[in-house]
C-alpha positions as CSV (number, residue, x, y, z in Angstrom):
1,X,19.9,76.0,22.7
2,X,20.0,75.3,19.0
3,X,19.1,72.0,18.7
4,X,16.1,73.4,21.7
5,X,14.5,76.2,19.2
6,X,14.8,73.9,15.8
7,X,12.4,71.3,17.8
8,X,9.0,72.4,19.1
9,X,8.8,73.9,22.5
10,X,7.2,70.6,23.8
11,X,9.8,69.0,23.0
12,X,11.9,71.1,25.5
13,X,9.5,70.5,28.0
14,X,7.5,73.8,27.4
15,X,3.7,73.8,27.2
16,X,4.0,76.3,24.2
17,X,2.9,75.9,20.8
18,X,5.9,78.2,18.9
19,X,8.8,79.8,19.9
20,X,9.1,83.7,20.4
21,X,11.9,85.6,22.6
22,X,9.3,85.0,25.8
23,X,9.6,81.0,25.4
24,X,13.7,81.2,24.9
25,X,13.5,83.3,28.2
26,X,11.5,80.7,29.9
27,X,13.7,78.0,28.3
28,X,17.1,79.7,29.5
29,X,15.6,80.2,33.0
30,X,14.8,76.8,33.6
31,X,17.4,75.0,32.1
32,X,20.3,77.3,33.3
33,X,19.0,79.8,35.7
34,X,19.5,83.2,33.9
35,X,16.6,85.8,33.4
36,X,17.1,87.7,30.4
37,X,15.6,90.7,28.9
38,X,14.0,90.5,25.7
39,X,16.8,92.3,23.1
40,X,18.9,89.7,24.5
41,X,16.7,86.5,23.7
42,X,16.3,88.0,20.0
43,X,20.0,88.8,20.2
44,X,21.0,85.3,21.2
45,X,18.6,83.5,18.4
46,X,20.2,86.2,15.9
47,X,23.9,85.3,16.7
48,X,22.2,81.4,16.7
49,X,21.2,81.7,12.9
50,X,17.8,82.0,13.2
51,X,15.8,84.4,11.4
52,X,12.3,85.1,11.4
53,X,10.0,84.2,8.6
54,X,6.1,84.2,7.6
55,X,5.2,80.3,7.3
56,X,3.8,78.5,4.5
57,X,1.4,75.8,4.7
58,X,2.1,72.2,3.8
59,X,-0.6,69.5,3.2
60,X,-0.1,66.4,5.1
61,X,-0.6,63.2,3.3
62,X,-3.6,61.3,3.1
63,X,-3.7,58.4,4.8
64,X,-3.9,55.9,2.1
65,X,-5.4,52.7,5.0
66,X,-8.2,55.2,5.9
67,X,-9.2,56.1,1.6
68,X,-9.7,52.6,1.3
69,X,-11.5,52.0,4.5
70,X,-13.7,54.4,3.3
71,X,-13.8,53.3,0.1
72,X,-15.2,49.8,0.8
73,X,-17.9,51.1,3.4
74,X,-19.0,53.5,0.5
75,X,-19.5,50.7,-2.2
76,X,-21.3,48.6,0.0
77,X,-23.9,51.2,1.7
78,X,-24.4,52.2,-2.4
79,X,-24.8,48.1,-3.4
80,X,-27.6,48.0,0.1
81,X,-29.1,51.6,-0.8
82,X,-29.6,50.4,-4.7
83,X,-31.1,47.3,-3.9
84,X,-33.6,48.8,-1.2
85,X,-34.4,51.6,-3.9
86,X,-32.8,54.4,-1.0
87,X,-31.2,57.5,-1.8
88,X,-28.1,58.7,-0.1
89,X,-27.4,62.1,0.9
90,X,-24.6,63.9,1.8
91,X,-25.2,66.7,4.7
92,X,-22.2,69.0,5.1
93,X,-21.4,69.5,9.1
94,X,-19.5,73.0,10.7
95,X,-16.1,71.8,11.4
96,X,-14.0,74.0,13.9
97,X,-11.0,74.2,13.3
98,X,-7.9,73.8,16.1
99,X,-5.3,75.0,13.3
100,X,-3.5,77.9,14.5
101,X,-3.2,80.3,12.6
102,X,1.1,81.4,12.5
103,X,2.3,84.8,11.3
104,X,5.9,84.2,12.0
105,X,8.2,81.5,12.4
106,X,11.7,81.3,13.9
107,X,14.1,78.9,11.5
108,X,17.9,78.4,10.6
109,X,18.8,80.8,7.7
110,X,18.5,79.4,4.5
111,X,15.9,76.8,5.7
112,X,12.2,77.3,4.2
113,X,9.3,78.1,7.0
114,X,6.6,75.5,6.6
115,X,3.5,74.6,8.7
116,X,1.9,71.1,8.4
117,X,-2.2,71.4,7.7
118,X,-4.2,68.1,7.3
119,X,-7.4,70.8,5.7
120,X,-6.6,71.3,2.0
121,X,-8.4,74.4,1.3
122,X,-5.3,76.0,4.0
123,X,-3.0,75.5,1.3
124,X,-4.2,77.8,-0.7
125,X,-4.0,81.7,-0.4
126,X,-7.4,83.9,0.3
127,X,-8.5,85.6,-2.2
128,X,-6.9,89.1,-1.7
129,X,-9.1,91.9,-2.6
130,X,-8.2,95.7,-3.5
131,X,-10.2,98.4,-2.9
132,X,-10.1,101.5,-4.0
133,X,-10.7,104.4,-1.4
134,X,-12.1,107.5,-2.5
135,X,-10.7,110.5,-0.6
136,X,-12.2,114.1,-1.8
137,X,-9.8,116.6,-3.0
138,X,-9.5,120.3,-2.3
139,X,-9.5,122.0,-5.3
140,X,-6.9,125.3,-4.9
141,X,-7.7,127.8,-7.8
């Protein structure tokens, strides 16, 4: 069941994105026939060496075939645009996004909790903002 929960569920022939005490349930039931309660699924990944931590984000690496692909395609549409006397311009589209989006992460202990993201601006935290609530006081004389 280690080696299972240190792969990704689809791995273990689960159609489950991340692992959580309801996927080790499924998992022990189909592979050995037992249906356990929750405390116990979080008590077996416990006793397993797993601990639960909040992810980080990793950026994968550029694909350095597709840069220059692009590259070359660039230079010559700009040689063809100059010598027609065209402009280019560069229309940003909506992307949506499939990345989901992982508050918690099951992982050996010691080992760090990291999410691959192909988007860079992922990587980076949201700004966090503080505001300040303003609560009225009762003034006792």
């Amino acid at each position: 069941m280690k080696a299972a929960v240190q792969a990704a569920p689809r791995v273990a022939g689960l159609d489950l994105a991340n692992w959580n005490w309801k996927v080790v349930r499924q998992f022990v039931q189909a592979r050995f026939g037992w249906l356990l309660s929750s405390r116990s699924c979080l008590n077996y990944l416990h006793r397993l060496g797993f601990v639960v931590k909040r992810p980080k984000k990793r950026l994968l690496k550029a694909n350095a075939e597709k840069c220059a692909a692009f590259v070359a395609a660039y230079v010559a549409l700009r040689t063809e645009a100059q010598a027609k006397g065209a402009k280019i311009f560069f229309v940003d589209e909506a992307h949506f996004r499939a990345d989901v989006e992982l508050r918690t992460k099951w992982v050996l202990r010691g080992e760090p909790a990291l999410v691959d993201t192909p988007v860079p601006s992922l990587v980076r935290k949201p700004p966090t903002t503080r505001r300040s609530v303003w609560r009225p006081v009762r003034w006792k004389p």
